[in-house]
VOBA-1610 file (N, C-alpha, C; in pm, whole numbers, padded with zeros to 5 digits, always signed):
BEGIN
Unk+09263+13835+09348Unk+09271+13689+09350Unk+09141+13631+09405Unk+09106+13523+09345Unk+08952+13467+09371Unk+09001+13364+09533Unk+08883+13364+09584Unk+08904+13251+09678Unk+08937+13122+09646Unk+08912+13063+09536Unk+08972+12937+09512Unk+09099+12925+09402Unk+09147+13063+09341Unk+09295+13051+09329Unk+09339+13076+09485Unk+09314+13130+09552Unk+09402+13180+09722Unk+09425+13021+09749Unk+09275+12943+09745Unk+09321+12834+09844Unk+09427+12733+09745Unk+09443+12777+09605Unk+09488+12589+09512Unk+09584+12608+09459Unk+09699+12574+09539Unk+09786+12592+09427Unk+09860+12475+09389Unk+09898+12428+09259Unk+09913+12306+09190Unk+10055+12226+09252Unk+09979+12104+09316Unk+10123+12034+09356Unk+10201+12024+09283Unk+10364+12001+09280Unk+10481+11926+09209Unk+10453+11967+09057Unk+10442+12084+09021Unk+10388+12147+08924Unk+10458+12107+08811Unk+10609+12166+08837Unk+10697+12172+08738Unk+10772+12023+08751Unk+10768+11952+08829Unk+10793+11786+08818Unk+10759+11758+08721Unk+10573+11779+08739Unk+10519+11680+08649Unk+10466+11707+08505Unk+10486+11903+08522Unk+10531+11908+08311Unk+10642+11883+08342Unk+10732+11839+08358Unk+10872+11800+08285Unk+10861+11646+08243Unk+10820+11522+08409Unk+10754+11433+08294Unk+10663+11391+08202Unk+10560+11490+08195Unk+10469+11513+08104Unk+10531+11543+07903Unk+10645+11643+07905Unk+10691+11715+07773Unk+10634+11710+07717Unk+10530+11858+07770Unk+10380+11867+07634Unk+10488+11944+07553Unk+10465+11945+07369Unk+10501+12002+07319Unk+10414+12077+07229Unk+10437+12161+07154Unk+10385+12242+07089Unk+10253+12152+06998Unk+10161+12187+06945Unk+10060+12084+06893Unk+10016+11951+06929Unk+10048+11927+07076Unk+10021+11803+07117Unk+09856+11800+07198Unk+09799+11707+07183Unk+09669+11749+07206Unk+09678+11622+07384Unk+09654+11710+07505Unk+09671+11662+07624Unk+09526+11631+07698Unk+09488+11619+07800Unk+09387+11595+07885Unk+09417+11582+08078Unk+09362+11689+08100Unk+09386+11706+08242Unk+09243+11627+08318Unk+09225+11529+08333Unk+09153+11460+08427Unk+09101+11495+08507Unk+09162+11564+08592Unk+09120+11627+08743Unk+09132+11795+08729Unk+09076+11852+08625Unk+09120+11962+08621Unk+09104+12083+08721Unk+08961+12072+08838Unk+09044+12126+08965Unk+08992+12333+08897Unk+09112+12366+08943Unk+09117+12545+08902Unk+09192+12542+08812Unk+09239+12447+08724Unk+09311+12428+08602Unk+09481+12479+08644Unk+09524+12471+08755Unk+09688+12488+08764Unk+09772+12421+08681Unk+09777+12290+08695Unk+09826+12194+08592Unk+09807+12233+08438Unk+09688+12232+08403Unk+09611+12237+08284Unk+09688+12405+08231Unk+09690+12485+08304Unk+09728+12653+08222Unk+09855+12602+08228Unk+09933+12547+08279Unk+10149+12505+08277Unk+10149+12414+08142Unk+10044+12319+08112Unk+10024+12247+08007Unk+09957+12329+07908Unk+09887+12386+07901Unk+09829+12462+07757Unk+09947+12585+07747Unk+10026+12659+07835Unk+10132+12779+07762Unk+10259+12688+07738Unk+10268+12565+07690Unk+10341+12454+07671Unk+10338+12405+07512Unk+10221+12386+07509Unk+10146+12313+07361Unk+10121+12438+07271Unk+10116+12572+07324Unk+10069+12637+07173Unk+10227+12688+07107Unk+10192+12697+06951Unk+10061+12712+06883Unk+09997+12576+06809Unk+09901+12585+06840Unk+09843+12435+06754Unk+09799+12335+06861Unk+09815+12330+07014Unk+09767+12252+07044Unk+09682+12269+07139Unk+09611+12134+07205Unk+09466+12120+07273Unk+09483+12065+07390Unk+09378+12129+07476Unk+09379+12070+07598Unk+09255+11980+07633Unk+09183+11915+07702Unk+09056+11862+07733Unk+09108+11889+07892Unk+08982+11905+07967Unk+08997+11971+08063Unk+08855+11856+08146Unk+08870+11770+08252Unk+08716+11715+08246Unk+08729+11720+08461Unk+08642+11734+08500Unk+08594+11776+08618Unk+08453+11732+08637Unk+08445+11685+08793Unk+08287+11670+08837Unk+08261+11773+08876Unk+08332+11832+08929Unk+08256+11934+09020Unk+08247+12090+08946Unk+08121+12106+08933Unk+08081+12224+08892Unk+08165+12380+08910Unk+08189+12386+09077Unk+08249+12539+09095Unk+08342+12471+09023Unk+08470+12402+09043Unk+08617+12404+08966Unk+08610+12416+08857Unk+08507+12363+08738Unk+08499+12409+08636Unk+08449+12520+08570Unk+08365+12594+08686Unk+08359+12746+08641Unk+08489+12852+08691Unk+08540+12799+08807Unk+08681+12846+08761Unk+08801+12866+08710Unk+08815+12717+08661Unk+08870+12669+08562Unk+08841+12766+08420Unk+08739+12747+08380Unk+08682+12809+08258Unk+08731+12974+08249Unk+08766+13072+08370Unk+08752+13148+08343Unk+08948+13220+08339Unk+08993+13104+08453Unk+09131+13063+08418Unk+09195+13131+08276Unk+09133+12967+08218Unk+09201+12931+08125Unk+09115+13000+07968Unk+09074+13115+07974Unk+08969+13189+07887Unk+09047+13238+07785Unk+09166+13290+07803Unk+09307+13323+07709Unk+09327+13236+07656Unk+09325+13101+07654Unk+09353+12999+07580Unk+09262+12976+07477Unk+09162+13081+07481Unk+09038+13066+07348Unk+09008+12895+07325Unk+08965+12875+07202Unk+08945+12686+07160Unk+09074+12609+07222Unk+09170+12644+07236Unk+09276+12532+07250Unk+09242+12472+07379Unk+09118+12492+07431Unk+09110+12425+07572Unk+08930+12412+07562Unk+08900+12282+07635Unk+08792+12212+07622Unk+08763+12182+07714Unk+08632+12222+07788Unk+08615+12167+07985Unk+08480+12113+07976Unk+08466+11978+08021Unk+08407+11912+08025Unk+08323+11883+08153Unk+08224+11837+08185Unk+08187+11809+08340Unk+08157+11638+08300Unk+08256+11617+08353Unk+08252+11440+08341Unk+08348+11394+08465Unk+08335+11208+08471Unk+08469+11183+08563Unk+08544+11102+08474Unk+08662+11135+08499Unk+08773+11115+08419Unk+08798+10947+08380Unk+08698+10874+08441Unk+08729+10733+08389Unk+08606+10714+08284Unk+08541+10813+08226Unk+08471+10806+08094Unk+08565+10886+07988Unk+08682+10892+08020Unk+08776+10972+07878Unk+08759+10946+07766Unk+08721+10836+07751Unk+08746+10774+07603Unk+08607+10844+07552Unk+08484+10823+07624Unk+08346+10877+07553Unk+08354+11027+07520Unk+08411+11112+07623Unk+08461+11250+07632Unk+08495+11284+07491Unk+08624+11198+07512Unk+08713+11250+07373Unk+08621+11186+07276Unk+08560+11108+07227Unk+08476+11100+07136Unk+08377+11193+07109Unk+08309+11268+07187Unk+08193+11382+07198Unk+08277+11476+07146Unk+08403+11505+07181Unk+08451+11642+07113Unk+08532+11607+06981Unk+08514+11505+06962Unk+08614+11508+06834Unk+08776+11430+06798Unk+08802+11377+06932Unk+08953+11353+06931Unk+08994+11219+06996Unk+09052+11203+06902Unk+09112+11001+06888Unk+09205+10995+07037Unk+09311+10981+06996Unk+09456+10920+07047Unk+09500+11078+07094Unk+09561+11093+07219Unk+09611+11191+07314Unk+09755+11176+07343Unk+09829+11260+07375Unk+09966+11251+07398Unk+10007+11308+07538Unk+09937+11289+07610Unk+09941+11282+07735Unk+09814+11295+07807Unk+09821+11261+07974Unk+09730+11257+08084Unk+09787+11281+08171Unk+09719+11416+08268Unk+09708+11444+08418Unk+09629+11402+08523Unk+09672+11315+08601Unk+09520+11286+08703Unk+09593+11375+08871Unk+09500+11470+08898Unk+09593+11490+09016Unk+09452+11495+09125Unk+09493+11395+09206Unk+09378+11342+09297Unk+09350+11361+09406Unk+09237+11343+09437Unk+09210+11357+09585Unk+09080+11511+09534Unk+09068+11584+09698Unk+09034+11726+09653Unk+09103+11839+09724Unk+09062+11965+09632Unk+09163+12074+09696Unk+09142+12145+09828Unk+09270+12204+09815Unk+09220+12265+09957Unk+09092+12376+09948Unk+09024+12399+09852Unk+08946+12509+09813Unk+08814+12426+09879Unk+08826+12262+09844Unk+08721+12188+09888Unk+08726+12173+10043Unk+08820+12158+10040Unk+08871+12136+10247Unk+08783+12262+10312Unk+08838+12336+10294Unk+08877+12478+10363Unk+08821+12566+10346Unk+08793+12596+10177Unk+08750+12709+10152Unk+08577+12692+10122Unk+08543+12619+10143Unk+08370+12604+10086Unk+08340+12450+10170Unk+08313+12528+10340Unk+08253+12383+10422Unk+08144+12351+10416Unk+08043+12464+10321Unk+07896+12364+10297Unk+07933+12261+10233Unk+08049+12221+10130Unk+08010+12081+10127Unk+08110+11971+10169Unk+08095+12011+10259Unk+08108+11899+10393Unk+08252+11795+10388Unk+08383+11820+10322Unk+08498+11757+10298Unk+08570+11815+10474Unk+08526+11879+10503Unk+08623+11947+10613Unk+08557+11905+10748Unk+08670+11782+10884Unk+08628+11803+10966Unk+08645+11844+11068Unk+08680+11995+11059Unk+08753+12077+11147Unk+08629+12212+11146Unk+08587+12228+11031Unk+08487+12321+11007Unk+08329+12309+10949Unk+08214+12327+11077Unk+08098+12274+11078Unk+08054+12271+10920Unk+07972+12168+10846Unk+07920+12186+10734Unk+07814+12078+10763Unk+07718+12072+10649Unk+07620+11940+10658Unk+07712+11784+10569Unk+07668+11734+10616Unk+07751+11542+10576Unk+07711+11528+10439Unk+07794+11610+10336Unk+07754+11637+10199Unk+07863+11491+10152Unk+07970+11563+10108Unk+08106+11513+10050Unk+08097+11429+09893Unk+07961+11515+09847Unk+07956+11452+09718Unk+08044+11528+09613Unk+08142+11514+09490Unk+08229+11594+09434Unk+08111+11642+09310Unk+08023+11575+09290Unk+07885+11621+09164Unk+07791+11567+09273Unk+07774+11744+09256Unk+07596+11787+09342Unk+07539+11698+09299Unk+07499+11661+09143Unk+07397+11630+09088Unk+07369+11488+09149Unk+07451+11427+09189Unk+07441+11281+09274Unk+07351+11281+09349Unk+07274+11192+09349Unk+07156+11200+09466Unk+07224+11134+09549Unk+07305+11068+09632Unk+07343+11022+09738Unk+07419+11128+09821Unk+07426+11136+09959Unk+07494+11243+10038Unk+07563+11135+10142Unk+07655+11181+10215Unk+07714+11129+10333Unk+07646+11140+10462Unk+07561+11217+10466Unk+07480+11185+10604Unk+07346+11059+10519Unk+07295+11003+10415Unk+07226+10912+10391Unk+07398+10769+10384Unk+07444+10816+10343Unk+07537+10658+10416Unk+07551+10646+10544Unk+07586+10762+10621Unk+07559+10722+10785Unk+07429+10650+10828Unk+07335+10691+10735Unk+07192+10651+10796Unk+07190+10539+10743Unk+07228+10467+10636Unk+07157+10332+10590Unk+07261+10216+10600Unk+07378+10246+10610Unk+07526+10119+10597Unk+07468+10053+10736Unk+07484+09945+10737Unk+07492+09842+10832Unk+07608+09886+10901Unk+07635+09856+11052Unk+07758+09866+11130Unk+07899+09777+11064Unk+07831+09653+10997Unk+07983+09582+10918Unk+07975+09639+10790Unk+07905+09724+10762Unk+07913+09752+10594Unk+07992+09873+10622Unk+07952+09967+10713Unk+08096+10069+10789Unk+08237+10042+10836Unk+08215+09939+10852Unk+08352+09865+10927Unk+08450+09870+10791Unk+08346+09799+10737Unk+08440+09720+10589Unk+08502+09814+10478Unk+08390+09927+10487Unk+08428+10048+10392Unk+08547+10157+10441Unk+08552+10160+10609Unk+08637+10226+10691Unk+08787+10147+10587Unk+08761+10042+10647Unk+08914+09923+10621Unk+08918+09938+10481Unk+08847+09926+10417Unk+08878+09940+10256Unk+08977+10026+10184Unk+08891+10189+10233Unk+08924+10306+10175Unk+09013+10402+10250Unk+09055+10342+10380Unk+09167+10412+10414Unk+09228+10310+10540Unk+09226+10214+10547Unk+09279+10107+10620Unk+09265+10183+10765Unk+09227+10252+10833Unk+09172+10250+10937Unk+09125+10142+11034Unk+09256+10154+11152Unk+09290+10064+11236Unk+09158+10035+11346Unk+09093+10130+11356Unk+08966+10134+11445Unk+08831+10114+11394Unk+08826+10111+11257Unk+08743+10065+11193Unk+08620+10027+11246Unk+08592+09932+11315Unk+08471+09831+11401Unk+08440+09915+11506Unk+08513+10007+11540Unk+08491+10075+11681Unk+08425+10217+11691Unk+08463+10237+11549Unk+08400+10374+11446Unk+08296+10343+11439Unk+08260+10217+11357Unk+08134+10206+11323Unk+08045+10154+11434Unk+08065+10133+11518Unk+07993+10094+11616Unk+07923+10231+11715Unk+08014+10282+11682Unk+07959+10453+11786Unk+07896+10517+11695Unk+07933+10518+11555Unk+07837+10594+11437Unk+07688+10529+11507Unk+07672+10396+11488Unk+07524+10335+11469Unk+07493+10353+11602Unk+07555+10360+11673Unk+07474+10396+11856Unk+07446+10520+11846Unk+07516+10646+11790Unk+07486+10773+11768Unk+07355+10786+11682Unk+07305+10714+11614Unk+07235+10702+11556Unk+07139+10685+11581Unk+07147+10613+11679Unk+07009+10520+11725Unk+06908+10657+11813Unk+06975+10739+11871Unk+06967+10884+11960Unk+06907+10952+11849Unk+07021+11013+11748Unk+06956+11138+11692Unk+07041+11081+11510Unk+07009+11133+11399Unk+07059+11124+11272Unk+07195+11180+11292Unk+07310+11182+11224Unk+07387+11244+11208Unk+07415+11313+11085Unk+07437+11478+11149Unk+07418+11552+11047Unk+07505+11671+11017Unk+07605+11684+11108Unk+07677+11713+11041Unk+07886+11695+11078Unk+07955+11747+10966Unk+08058+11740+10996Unk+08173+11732+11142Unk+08123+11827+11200Unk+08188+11839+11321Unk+08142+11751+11421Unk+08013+11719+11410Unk+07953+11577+11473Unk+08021+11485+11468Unk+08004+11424+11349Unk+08049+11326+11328Unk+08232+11304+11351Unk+08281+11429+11349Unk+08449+11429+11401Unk+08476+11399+11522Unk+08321+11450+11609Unk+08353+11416+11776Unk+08364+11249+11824Unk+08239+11171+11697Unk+08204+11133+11766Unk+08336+10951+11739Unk+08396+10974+11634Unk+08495+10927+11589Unk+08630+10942+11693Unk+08648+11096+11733Unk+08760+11098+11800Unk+08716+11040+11939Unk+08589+11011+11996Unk+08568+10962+12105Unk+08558+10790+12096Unk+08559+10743+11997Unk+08553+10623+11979Unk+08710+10570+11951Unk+08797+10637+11930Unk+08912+10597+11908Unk+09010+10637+12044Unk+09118+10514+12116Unk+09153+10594+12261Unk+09246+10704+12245Unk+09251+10763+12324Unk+09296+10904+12318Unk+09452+10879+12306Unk+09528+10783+12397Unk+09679+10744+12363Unk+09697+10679+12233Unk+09564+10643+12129Unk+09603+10594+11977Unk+09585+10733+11850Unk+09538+10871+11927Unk+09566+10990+11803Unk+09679+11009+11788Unk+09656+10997+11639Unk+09766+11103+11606Unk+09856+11183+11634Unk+09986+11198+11656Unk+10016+11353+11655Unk+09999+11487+11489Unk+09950+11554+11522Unk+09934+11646+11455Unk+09846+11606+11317Unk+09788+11493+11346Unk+09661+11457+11235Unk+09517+11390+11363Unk+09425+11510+11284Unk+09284+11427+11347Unk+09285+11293+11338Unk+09224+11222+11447Unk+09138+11135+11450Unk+09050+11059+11352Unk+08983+11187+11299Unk+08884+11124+11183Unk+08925+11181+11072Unk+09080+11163+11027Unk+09110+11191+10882Unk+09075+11052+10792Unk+09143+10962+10859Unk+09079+10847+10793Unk+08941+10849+10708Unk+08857+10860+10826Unk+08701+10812+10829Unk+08653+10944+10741Unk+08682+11029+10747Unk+08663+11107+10604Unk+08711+11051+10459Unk+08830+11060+10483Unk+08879+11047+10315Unk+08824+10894+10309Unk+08783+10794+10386Unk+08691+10663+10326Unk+08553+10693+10293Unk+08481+10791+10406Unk+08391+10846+10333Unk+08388+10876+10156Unk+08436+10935+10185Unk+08461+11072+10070Unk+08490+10951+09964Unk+08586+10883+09914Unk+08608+10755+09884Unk+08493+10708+09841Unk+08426+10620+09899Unk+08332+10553+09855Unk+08206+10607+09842Unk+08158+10741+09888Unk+08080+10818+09775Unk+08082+10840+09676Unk+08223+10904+09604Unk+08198+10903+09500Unk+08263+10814+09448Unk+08280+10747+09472Unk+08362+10574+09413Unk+08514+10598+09349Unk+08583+10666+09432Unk+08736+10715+09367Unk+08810+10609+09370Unk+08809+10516+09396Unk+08892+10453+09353Unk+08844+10331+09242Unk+08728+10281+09257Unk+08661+10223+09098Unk+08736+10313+08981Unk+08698+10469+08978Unk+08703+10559+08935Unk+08877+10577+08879Unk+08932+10556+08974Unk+09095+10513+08925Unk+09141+10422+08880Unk+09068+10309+08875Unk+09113+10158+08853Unk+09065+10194+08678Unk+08925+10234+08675Unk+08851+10263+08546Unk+08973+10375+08448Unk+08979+10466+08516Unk+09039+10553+08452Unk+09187+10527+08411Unk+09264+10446+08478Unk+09443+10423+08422Unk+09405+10321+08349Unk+09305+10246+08332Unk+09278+10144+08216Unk+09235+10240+08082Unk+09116+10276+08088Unk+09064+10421+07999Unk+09196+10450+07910Unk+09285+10541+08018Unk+09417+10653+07962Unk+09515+10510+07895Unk+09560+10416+07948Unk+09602+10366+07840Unk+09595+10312+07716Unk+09428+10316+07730Unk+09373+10318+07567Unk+09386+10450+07471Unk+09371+10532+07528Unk+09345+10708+07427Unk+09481+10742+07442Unk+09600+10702+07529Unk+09724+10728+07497Unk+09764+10707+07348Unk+09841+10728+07290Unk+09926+10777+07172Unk+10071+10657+07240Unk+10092+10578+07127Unk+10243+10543+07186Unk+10284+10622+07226Unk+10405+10596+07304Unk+10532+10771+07340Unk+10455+10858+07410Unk+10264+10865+07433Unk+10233+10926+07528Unk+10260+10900+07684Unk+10256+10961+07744Unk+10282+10964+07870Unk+10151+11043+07991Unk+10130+10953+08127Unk+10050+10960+08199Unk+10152+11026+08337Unk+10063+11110+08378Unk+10157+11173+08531Unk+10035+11180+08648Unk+10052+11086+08739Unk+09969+11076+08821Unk+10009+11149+08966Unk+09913+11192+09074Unk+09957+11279+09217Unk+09824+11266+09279Unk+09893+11140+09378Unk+09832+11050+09459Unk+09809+11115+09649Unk+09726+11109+09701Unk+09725+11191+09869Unk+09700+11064+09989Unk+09682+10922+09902Unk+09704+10835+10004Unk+09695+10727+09963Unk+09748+10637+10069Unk+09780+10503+10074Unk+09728+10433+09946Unk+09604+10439+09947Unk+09517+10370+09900Unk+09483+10397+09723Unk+09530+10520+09688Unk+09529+10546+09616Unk+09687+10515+09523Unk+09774+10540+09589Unk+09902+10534+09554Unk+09947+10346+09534Unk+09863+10264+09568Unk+09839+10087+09584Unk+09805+10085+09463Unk+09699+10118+09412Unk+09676+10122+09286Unk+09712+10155+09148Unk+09791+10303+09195Unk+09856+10334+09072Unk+09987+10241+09087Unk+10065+10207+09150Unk+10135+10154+09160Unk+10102+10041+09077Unk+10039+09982+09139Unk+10009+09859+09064Unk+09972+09797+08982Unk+09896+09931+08877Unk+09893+09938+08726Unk+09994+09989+08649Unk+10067+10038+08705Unk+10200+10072+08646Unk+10271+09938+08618Unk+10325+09847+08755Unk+10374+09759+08775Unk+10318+09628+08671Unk+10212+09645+08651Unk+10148+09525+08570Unk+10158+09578+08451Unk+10124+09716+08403Unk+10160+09758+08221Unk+10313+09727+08216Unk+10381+09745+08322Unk+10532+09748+08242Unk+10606+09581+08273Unk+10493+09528+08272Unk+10535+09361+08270Unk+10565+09286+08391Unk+10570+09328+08509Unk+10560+09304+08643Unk+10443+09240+08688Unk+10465+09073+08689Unk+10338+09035+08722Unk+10260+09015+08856Unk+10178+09052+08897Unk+10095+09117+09017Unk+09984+08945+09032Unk+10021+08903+09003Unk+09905+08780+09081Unk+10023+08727+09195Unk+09937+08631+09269Unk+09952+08566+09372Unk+10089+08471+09379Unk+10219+08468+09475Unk+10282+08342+09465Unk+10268+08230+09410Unk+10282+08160+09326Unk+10267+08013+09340Unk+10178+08002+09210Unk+10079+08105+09139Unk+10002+08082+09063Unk+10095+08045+08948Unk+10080+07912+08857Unk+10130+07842+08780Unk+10115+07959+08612Unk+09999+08004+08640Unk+09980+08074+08440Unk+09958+08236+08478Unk+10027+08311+08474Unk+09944+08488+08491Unk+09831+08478+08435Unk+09737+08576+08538Unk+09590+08620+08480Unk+09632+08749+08451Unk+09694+08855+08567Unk+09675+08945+08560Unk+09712+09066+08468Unk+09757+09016+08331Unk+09739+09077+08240Unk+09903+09165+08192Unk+10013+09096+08264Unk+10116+09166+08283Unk+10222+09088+08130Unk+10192+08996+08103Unk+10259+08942+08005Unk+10232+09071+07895Unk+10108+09117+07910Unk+10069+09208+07760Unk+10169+09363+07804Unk+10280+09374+07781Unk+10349+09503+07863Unk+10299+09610+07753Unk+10264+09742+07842Unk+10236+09817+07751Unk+10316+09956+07766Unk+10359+09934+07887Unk+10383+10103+07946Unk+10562+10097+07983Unk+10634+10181+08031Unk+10749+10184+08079Unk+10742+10318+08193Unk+10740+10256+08325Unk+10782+10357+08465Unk+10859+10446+08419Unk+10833+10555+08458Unk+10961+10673+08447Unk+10985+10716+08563Unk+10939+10682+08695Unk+10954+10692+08801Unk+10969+10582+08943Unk+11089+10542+08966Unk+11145+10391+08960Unk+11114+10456+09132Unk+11071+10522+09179Unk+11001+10567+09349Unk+10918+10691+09281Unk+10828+10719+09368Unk+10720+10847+09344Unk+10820+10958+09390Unk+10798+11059+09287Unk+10864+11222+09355Unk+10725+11225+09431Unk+10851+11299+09575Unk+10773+11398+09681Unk+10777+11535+09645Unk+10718+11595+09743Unk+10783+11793+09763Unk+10861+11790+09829Unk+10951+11903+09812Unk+11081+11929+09878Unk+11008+12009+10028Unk+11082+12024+10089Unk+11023+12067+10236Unk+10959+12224+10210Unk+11028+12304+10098Unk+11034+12404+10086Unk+10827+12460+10048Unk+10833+12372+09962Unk+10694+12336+09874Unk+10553+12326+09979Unk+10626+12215+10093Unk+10549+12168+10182Unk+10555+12295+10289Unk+10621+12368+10337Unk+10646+12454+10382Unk+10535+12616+10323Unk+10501+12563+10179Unk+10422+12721+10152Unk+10286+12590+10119Unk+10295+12527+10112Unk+10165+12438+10080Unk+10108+12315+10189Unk+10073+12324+10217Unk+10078+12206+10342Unk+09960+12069+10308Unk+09903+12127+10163Unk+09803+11985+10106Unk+09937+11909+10003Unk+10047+11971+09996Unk+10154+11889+09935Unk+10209+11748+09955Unk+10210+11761+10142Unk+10305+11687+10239Unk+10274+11535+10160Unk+10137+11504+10116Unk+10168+11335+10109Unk+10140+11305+09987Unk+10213+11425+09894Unk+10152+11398+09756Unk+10276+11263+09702Unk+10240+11220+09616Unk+10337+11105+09517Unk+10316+11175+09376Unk+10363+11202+09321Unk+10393+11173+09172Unk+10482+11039+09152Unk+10344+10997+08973Unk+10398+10879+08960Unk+10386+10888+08758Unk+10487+10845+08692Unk+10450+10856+08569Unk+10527+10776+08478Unk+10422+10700+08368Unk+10454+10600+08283Unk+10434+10679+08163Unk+10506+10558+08045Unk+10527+10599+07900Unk+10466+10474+07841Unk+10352+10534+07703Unk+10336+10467+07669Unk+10422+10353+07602Unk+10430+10250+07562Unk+10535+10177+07447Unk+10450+10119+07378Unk+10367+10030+07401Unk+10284+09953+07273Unk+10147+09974+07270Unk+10048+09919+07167Unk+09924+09899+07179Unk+09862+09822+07288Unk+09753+09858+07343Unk+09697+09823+07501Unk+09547+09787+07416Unk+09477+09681+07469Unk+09307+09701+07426Unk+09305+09727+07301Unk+09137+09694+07283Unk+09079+09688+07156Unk+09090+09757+07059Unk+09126+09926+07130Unk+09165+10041+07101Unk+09326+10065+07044Unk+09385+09975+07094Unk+09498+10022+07102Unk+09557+10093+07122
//
């Protein structure tokens, strides 16, 4: 077993092919394809006759991915893209309208845990990487160095509502002013010392937040989600269906709330006299009227499970230009 099958194994697996029902010749797309867990339950699903697209930023997952899913010969297609360019994707290889989408989000524990040079983990020293594509010239120790103290504040509160927010960023930029900050475990101290000791957590760091907002607005995951459930309901197929697996707040606001607005639920403000927000045009139907969790059992052999959501809609009508 490779080190990054040891560390990944696919949340709410069999949940979410069941609301998925790839069938035989159906041509699918795994978004987040990761070590391809999802993606191999979905391709020994679809054959004979059908296709997978497989699209990933990050380089190692797609070379393990690739070697995964190598039995699947052509019926599987891996891409190094981010999943809110689908539509260009599937144009480069050949393929219209899709009958389903996987987005399963966040990163794995292979990224946590198993590979701390790049810098997702702040329990285990690495340098202030947290980019998901190397190829990015931006790193997380150059946002420590250049954000303004309110441009930290604001991004803290943004991307993971982090209650200490102002108080974070205020010890980042005094830490700063001393020496650069450079790496992971640094920057965990210097967070848990800025936050009072009677407001941690039990049994969650301090600076889980201030990571996953990091991490967040490096690589712009949630633009990136807003982009992408707009995207997938264009290259959907009527009767296709989207299965989303969400790891926080912030992420789970969103899908929610494109769900809620495709299936005619209108999302503007009290009182506004005409909808803007696009909910009159219904396109989708919830199949999941609350998000499935993991059963304790799941969470019990997996412990990156505990705050997963599955969430999943059906297509019903034409959406966009595309339809």
């Amino acid at each position: 077993m490779s080190l990054m099958e040891e560390f990944h194994r696919p949340v709410l697996l069999n949940e979410t092919v069941e609301l998925l029902v790839p069938r035989p010749g159906g041509v699918y797309v795994d978004g987040t394809l990761g070590s391809g867990g999802h993606a191999e339950a979905v391709l020994e699903r679809i054959q004979p006759g059908g296709r997978l697209i497989g699209i990933d930023r990050d380089e190692d997952a797609l070379g393990f991915a690739k070697r995964r899913l190598s039995r699947f010969g052509d019926s599987v297609i891996v891409v190094k893209a981010n999943f809110a360019d689908v539509e260009s994707v599937l144009a480069e290889v050949g393929v219209g309208k899709v009958d389903g989408m996987v987005l399963d989000l966040g990163v794995s524990s292979y990224q946590l845990t198993g590979s701390p040079e790049r810098g997702f983990s702040f329990t285990l020293p690495g340098p202030l990487d947290m980019r998901m594509d190397r190829a990015e010239p931006l790193t997380c120790e150059q946002v420590l160095a250049e954000l303004s103290e309110e441009e930290l504040a604001d991004l803290l509160y943004r991307y993971a509502d982090e209650r200490w927010a102002r108080r974070i960023a205020r010890a980042i930029v005094e830490r700063r002013k001393v020496s650069p900050i450079k790496t992971t475990t640094e920057l965990a101290d210097i967070v848990a010392s800025a936050v009072p000791k009677r407001f941690h957590p039990k049994g969650v760091h301090p600076a889980t937040r201030t990571f996953l907002a990091l991490r967040c607005y490096l690589n712009r995951e949630i633009e990136s989600l807003e982009a992408g459930l707009e995207a997938a309901a264009r290259v959907l197929k009527v009767g296709g269906r989207i299965c989303t697996l969400s790891y926080h707040s912030t992420e789970d606001r969103v899908i929610k709330k494109f769900f809620a607005r495709a299936s005619g639920k209108c999302q503007c403000a009290p009182g506004v006299p005409v909808c803007t927000c696009g909910a009159e045009n219904r396109f989708m139907k919830v199949l999941t009227r609350k998000p499935i969790t993991p059963s304790e059992v799941e969470i019990s052999e997996n412990v990156r499970a505990r705050s997963a959501k599955l969430r999943a809609a059906e297509k019903t009508a034409c959406y966009g230009l595309r339809g």
